[in-house]
C-alpha positions as a printed Julia matrix, in Angstrom:
226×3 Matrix{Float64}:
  -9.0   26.82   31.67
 -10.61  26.44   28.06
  -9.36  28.3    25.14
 -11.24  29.07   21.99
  -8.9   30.33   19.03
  -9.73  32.43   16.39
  -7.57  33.24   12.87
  -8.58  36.18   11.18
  -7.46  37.86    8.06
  -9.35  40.95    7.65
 -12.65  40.2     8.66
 -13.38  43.33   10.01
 -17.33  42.91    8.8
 -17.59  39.63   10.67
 -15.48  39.08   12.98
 -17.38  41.49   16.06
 -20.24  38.58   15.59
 -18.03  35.47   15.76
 -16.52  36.78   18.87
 -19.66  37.76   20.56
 -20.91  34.06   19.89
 -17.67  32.88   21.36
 -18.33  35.01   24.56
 -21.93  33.92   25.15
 -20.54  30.61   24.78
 -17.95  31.19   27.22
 -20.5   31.94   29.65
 -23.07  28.92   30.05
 -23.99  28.47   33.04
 -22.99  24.15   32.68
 -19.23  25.02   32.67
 -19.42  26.17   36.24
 -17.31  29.44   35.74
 -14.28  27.72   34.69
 -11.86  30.43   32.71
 -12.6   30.86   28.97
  -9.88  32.88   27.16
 -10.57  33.67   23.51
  -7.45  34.17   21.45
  -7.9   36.2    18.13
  -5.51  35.5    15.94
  -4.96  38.99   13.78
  -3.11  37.39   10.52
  -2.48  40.59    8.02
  -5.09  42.72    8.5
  -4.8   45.71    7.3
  -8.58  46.37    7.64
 -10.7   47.29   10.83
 -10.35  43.79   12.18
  -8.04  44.7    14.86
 -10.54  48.03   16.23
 -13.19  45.24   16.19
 -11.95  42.64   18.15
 -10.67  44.85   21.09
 -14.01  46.85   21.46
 -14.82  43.62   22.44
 -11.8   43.38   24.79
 -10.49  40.03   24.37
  -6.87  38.8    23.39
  -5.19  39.78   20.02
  -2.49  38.77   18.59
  -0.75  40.12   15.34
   0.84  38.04   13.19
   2.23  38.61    9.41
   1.48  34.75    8.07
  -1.17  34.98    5.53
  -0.92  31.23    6.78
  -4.07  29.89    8.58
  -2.28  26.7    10.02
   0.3   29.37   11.44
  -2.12  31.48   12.8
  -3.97  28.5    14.35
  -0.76  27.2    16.02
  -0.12  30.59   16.86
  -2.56  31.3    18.86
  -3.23  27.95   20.41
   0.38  28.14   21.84
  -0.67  31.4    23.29
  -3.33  29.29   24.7
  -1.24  26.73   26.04
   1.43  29.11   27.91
  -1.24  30.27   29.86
  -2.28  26.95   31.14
  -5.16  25.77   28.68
  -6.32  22.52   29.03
  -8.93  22.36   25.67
  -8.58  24.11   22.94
 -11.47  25.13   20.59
 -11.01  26.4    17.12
 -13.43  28.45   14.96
 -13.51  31.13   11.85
 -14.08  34.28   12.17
 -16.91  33.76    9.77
 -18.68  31.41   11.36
 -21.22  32.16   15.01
 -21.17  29.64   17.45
 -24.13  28.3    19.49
 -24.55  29.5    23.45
 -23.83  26.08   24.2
 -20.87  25.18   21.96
 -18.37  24.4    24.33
 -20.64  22.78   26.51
 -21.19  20.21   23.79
 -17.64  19.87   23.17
 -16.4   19.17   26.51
 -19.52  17.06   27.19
 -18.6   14.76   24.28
 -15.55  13.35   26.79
 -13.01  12.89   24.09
  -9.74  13.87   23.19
 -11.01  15.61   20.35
 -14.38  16.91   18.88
 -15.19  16.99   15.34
 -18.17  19.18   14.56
 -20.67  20.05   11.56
 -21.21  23.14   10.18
 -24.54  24.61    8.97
 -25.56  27.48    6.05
 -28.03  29.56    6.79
 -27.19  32.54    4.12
 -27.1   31.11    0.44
 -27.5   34.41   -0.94
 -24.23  34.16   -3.64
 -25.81  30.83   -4.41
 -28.31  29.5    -5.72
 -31.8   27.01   -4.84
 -29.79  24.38   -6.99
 -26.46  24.77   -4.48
 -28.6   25.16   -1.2
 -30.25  21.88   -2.05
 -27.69  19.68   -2.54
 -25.67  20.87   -0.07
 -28.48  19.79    1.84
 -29.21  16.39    0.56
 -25.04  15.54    0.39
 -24.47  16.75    3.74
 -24.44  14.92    6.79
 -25.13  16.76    9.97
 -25.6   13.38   12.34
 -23.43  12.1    14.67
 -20.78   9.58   13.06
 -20.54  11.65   10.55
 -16.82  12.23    8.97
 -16.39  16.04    7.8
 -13.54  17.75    9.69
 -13.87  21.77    9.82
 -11.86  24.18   11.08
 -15.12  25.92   12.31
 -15.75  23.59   14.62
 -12.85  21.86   16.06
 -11.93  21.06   19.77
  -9.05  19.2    21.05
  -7.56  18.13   24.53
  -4.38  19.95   25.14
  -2.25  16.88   25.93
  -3.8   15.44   22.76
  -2.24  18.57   20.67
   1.02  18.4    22.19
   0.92  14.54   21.76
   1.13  15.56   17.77
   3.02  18.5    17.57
   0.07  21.0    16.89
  -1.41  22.19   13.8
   1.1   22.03   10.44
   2.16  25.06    8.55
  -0.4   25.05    5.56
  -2.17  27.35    4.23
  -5.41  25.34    3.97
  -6.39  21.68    5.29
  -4.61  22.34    8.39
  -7.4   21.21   10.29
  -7.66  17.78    8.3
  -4.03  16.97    9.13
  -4.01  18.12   12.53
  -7.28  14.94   12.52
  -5.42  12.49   10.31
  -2.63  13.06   13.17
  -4.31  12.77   15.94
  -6.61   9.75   14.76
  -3.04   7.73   14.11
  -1.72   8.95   17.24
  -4.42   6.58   18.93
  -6.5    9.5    19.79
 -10.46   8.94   20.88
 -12.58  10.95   18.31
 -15.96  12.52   18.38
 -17.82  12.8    15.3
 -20.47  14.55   16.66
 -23.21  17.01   15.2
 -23.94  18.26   18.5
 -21.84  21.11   18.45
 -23.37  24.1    16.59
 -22.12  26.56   14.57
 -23.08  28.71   11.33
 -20.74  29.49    9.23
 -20.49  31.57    5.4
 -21.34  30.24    1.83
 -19.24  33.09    1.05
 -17.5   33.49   -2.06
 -14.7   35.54   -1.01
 -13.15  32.76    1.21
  -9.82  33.32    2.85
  -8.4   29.42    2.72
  -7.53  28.72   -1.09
  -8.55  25.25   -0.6
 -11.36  24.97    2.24
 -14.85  25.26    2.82
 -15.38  27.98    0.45
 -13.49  26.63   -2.36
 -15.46  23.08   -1.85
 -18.65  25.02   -2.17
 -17.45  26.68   -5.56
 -16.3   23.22   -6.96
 -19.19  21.67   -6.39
 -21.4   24.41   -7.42
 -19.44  24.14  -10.8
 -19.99  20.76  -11.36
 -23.35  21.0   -10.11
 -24.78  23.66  -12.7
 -26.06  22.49  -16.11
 -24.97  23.89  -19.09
 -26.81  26.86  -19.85
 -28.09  27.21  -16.57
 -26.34  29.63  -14.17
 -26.33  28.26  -10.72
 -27.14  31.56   -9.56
């Protein structure tokens, strides 16, 4: 069985997408009907995110965190009880491509590090949108590590004791952990997902707050980067 996991902290607007991504995903026809279960993490919410996410009738579980690398571990042991063998992490911010797990498992590792790609730069502006686009690297070998986009082997995981309680860079630790464990990494661009330039992030020191630093240092003075 494959698990994809899911935190969300009230992400009632975005959330129904992500999910629907996931379970497109879950059904390509190269995975040969093998069990997907998606795990929604429900960290919080005290908005419509939990009315969203079982209209679409997969697993939630409430937590009271406000601690991503909680709700992460959370619902990957979830994952694990139930006889998971790979787990796959996302946002709830962030759609997947049909073939995103396909491209994971197909990248025969122990654990797949994926890009991430902006298509809505609408609280940025031209000036953000193209350097994002001339710093980024979205080619294989590449060394970004996103929560977004993040698959692991189960025995892998367990080899390293799981994700760390923080509230943001949990992903990067649970890679710096697994790399000195010995793991074998994939830096591969060839799984897809899109994720938000939005402003409003949830992790006080992830992709969101990256974009807003370097926006800052980006803009000129007197020019608003907007």
């Amino acid at each position: 069985m494959i698990a994809v996991v899911v935190p969300a902290h009230n992400e009632a607007a975005l959330v129904g997408a992500c999910v629907a991504s996931v379970q497109a995903a879950a059904h390509a026809p190269e995975l040969h009907g093998e069990h997907v279960m998606i795990v929604v993490v429900l960290d919080s919410c005290s908005d419509g995110s939990a009315a969203a996410v079982h209209a679409l009738g997969v697993m939630a579980i409430s937590v009271d965190f406000r601690n991503v690398g909680k709700a992460r571990a959370a619902g990957a042991s979830r994952a694990l009880d139930a006889g998971a063998r790979w787990l796959a992490f996302t946002d709830a911010d962030t759609v997947v491509a049909p073939d995103w797990l396909v491209q994971q498992l197909g990248q025969k590792a122990d654990v797949v590090c994926g890009t991430v790609a902006v298509e809505d730069w609408q609280e940025y502006g031209e000036c953000m949108r193209s350097h994002y686009r001339r710093s980024y690297t979205d080619l294989d070998g590449h060394r970004h590590i996103h929560g977004a986009n993040l698959g692991v082997s189960a025995d892998a995981y367990l080899r390293v004791g799981g994700f760390q309680p923080l509230r943001s860079s949990e992903d990067v630790a649970l890679v710096n952990a697994l790399v000195a464990s010995g793991a074998c990494i994939a830096w591969s661009a060839a799984p897809r997902v899109v994720t938000s330039a939005r402003r409003d992030f949830r992790a006080p020191d992830g992709f969101g707050a990256t974009l807003l630093r370097v926006d800052a240092a980006a803009a000129t003075p007197g020019e608003a980067s907007r």
